[in-house]
N, C-alpha and C positions, 0 to 999 in steps of 0.2 A: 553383601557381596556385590561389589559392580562384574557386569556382564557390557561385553560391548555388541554392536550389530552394525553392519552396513549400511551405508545412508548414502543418498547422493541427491544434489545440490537441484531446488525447483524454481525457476523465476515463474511468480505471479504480477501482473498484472489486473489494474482495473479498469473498469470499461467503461462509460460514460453511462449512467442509469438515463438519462436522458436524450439523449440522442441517441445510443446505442450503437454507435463507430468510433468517435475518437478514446482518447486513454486519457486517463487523469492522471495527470504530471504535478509534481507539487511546487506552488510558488513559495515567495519567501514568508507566505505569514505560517507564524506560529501562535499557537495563541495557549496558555499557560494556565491552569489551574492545579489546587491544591495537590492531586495526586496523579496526576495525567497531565500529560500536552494533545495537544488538537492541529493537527497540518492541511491546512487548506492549499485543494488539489483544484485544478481548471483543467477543463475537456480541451484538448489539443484542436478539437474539432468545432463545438459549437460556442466555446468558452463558460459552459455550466460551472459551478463552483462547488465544493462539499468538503468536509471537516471530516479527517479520519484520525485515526491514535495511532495509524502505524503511516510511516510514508512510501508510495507507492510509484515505482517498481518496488518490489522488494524480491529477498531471498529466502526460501524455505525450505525446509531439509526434511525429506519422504525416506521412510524406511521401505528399504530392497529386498 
């Protein structure tokens, strides 16, 4: 039986582990393995680099 609930919309962001002020914005690499992709992100601020599986800003959805 589906049951439905309220949800409303959360932007997360990420923060630069290293410098700890700018955001990590993702450039154009992508990088491609068997069952995942990997999107390499640089700190707006210090130019730090790092590999996530999701691209960030994103969108996520919190139950109300």
């Amino acid at each position: 039986m589906e049951e439905t609930f309220a949800v409303k919309p959360v932007g997360v962001k990420y923060i630069c582990d290293s410098c700890k002020k700018g955001e990590m914005l993702p450039t154009e690499n992508i990088r491609m393995f068997e069952k995942h992709l990997e999107y390499t992100h640089r700190c707006n601020k210090c130019g730090f680099e790092k590999d996530f599986t999701e691209k960030y800003p994103l969108i996520r959805y919190a139950q109300t």
